[in-house]
C-alpha atoms as an extended CHARMM CRD file, in Angstrom:
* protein
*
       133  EXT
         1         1  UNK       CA             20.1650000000       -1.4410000000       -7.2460000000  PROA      1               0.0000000000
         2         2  UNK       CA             18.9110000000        1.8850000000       -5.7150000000  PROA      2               0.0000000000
         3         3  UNK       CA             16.4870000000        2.2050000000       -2.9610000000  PROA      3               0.0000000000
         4         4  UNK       CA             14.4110000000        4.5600000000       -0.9200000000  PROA      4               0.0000000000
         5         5  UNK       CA             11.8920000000        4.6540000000        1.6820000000  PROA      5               0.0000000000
         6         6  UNK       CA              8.9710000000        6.5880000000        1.9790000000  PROA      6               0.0000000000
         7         7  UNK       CA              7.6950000000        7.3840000000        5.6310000000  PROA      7               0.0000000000
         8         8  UNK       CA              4.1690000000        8.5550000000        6.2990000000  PROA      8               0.0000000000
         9         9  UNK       CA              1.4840000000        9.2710000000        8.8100000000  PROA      9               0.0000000000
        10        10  UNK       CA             -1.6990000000        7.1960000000        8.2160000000  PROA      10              0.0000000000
        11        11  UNK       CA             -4.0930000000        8.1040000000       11.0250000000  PROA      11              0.0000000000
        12        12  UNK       CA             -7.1690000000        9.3020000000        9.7320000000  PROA      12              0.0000000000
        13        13  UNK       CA             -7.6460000000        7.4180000000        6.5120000000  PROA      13              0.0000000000
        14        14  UNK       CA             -6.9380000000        3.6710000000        5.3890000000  PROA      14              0.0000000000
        15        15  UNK       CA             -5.7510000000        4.4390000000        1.5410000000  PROA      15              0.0000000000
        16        16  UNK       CA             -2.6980000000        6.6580000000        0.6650000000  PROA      16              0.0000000000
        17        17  UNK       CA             -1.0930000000        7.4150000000       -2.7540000000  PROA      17              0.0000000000
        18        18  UNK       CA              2.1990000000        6.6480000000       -3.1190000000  PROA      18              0.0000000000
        19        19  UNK       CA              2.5360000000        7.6960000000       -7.1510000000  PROA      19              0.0000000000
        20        20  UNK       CA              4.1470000000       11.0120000000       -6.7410000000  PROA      20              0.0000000000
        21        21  UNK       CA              6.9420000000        9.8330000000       -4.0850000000  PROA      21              0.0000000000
        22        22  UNK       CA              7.3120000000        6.5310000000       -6.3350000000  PROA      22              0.0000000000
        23        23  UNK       CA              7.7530000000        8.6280000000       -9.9750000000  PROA      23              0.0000000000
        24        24  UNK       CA             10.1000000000       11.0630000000       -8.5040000000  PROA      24              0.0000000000
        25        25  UNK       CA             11.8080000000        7.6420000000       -7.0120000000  PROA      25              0.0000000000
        26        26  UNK       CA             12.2850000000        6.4340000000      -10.9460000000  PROA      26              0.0000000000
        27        27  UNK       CA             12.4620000000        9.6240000000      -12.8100000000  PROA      27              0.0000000000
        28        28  UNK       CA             16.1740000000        9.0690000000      -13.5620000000  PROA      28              0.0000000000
        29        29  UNK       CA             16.2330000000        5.1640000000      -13.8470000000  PROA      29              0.0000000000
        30        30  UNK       CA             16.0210000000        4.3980000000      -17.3000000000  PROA      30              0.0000000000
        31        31  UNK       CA             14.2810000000        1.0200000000      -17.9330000000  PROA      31              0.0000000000
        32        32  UNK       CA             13.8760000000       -1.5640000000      -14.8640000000  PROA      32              0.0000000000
        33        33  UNK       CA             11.5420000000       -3.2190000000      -12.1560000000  PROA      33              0.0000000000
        34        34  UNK       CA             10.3070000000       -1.1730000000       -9.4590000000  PROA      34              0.0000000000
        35        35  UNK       CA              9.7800000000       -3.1720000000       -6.0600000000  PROA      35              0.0000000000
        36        36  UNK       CA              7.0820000000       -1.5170000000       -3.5650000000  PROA      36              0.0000000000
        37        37  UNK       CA              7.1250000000       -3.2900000000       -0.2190000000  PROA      37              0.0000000000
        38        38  UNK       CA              5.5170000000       -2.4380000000        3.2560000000  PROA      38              0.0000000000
        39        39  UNK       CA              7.9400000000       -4.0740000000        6.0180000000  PROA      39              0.0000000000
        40        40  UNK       CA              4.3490000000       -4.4020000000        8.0380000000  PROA      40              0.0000000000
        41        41  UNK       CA              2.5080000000       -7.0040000000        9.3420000000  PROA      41              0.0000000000
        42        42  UNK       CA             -1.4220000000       -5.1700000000        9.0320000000  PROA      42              0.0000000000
        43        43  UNK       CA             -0.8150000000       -2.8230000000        5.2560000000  PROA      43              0.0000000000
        44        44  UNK       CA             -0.2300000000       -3.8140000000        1.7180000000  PROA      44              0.0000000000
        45        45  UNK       CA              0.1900000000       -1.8000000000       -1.5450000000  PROA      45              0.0000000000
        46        46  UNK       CA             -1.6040000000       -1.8940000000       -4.3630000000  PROA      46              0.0000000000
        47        47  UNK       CA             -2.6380000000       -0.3190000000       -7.7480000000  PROA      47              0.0000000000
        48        48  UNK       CA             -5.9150000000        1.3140000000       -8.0100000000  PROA      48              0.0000000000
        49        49  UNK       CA             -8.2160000000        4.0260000000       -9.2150000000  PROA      49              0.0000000000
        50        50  UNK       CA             -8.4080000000        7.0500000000       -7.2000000000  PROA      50              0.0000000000
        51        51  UNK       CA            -11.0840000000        9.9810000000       -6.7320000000  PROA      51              0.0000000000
        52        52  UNK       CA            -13.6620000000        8.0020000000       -8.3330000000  PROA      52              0.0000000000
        53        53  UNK       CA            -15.3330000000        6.6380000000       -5.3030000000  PROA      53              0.0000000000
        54        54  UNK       CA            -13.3750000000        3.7950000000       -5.2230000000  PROA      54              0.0000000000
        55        55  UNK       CA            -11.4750000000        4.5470000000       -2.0620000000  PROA      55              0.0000000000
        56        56  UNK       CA            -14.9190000000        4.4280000000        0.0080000000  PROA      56              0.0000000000
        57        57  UNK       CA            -15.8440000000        1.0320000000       -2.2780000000  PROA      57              0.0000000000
        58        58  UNK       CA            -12.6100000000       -0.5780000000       -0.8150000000  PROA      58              0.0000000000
        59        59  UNK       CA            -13.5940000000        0.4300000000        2.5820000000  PROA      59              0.0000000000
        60        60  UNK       CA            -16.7450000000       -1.3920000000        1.8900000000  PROA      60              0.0000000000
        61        61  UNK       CA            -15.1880000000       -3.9660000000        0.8180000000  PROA      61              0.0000000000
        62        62  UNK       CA            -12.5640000000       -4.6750000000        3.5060000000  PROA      62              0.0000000000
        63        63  UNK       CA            -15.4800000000       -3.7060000000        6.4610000000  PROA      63              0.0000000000
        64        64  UNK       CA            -17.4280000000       -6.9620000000        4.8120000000  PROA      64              0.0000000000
        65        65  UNK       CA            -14.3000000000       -9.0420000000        4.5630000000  PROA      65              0.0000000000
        66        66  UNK       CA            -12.8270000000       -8.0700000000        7.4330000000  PROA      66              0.0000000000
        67        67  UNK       CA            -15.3220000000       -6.8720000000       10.2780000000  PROA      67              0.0000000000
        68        68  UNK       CA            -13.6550000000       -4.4760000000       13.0720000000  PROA      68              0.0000000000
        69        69  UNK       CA            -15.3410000000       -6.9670000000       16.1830000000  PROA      69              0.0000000000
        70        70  UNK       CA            -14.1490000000       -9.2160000000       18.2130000000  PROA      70              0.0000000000
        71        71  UNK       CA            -14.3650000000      -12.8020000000       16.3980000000  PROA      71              0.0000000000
        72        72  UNK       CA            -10.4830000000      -13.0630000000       15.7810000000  PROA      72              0.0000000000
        73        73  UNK       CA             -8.3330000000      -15.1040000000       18.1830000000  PROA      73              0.0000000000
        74        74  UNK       CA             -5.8110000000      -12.0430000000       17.5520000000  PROA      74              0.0000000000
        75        75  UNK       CA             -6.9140000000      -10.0490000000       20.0580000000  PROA      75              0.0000000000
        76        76  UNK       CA             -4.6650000000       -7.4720000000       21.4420000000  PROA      76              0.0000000000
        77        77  UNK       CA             -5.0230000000       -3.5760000000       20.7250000000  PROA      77              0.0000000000
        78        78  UNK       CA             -8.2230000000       -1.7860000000       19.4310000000  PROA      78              0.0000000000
        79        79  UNK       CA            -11.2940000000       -3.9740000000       18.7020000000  PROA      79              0.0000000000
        80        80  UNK       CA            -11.0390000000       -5.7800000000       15.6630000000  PROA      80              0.0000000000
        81        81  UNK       CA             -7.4410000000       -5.1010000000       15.1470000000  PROA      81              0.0000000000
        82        82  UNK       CA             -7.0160000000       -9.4020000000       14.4020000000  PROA      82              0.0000000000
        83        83  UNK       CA             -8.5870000000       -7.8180000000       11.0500000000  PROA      83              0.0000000000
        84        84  UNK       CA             -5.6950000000       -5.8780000000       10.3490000000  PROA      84              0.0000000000
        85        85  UNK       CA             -3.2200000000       -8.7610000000       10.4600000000  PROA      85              0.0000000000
        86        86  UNK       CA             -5.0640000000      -10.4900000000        7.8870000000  PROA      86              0.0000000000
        87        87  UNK       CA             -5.5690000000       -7.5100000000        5.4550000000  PROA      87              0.0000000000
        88        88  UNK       CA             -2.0080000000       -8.5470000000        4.0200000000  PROA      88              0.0000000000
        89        89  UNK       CA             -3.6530000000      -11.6890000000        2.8960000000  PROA      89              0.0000000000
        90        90  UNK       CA             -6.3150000000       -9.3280000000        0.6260000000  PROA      90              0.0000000000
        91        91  UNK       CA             -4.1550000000       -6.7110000000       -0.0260000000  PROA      91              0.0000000000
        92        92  UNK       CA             -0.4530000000       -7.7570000000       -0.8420000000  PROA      92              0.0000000000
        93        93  UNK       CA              2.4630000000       -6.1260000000        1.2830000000  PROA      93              0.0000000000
        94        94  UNK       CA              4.7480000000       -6.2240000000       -2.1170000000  PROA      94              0.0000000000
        95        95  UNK       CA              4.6130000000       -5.5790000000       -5.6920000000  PROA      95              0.0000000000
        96        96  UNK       CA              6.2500000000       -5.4540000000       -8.8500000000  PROA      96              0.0000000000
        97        97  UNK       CA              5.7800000000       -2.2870000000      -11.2120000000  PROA      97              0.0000000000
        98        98  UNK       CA              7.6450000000       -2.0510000000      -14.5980000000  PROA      98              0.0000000000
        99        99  UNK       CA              9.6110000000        0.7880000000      -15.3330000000  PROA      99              0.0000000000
       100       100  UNK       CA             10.2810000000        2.1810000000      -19.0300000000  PROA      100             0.0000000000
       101       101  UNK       CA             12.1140000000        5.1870000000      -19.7180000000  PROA      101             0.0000000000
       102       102  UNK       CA             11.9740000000        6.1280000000      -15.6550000000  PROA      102             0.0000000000
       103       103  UNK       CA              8.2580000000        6.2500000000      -15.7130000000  PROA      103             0.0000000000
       104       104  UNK       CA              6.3750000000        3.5580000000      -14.3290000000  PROA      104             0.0000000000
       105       105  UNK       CA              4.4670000000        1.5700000000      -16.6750000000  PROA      105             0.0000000000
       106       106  UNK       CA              0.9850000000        1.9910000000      -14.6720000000  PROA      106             0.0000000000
       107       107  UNK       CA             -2.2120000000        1.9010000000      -16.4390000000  PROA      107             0.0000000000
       108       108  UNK       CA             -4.5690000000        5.2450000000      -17.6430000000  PROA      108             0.0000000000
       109       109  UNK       CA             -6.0550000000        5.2450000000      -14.0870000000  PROA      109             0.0000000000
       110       110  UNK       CA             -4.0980000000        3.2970000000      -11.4740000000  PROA      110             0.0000000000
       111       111  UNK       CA             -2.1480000000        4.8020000000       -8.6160000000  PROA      111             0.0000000000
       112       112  UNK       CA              0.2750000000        2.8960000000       -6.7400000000  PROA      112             0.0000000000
       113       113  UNK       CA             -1.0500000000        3.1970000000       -2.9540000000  PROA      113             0.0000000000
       114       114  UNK       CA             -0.5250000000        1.8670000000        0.4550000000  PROA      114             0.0000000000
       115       115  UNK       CA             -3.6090000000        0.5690000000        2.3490000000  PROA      115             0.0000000000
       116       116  UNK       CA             -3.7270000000        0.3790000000        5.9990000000  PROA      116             0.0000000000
       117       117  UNK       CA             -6.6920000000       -0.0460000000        8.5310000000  PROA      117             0.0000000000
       118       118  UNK       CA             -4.7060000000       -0.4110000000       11.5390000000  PROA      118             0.0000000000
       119       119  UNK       CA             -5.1810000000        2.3840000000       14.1270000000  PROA      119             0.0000000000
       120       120  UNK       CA             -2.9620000000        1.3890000000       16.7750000000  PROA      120             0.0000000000
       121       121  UNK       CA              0.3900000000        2.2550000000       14.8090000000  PROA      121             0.0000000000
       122       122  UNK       CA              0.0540000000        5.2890000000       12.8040000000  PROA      122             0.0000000000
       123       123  UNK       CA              3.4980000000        5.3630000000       11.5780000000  PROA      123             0.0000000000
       124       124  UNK       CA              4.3890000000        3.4730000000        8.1170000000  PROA      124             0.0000000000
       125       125  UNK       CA              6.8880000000        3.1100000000        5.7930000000  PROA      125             0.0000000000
       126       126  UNK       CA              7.6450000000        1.6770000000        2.3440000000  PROA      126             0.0000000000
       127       127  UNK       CA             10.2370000000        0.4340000000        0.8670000000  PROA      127             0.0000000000
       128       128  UNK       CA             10.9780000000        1.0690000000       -2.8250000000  PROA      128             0.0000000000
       129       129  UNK       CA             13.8470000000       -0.6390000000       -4.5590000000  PROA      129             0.0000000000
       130       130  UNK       CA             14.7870000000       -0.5260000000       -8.4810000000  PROA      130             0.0000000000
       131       131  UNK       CA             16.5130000000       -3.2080000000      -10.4210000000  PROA      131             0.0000000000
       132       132  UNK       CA             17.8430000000       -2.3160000000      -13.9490000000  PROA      132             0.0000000000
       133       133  UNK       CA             16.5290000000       -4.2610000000      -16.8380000000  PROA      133             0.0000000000
């Protein structure tokens, strides 16, 4: 199995692509599974479009699912933050990419990214982890 982790800076925006770091990650792999997981308790990955406006939809999105006020019963750090610990619940913290040829098997328009609305911790990583096949 190989692995690598991918560390990154996420104050200032909730969605980050991840494609680049991940298709470098696999170039030389051959066939396999790719495993994307965020060892965090308030982000998740997952594949979408991006540059279409569908960054600010999610935000949308997550704002009505998850308001940033004080209604959770998790209550410590910035207001709303009980919010973030249940974005994992929306937005998985693991998944499962095939790999063919060392490219990632991803759809026309979907980029593997990391989404995190959690201001109090700015500082994320990601695991990535290969498994022949």
């Amino acid at each position: 199995m190989q692995t690598a982790e991918i560390s990154l800076e996420t104050r200032g925006s909730q969605v980050f692509d991840l494609t680049a770091e991940a298709a470098t990650f696999c170039r030389s792999l051959g066939d396999g599974l790719l495993s994307v997981y965020a060892p965090h308790a308030t982000a998740g990955v997952a594949l979408m479009e991006l540059g279409s406006g569908s960054e600010p939809d999610l935000a949308e999105v997550l704002e009505r699912l998850l308001p940033r006020d004080d209604r959770y019963r998790h209550r410590h750090g910035s207001r709303g933050h009980g919010a973030d610990h249940l974005l994992p619940v929306f937005v998985s913290p693991s998944l499962v990419i095939p790999v063919v040829g060392g490219r990632m098997a991803l759809g026309t328009w979907q980029s593997l990214v990391l989404v995190d609305l959690n201001q109090d911790n700015p500082h994320r990583r990601v695991r990535l982890s290969f498994v022949s096949g």
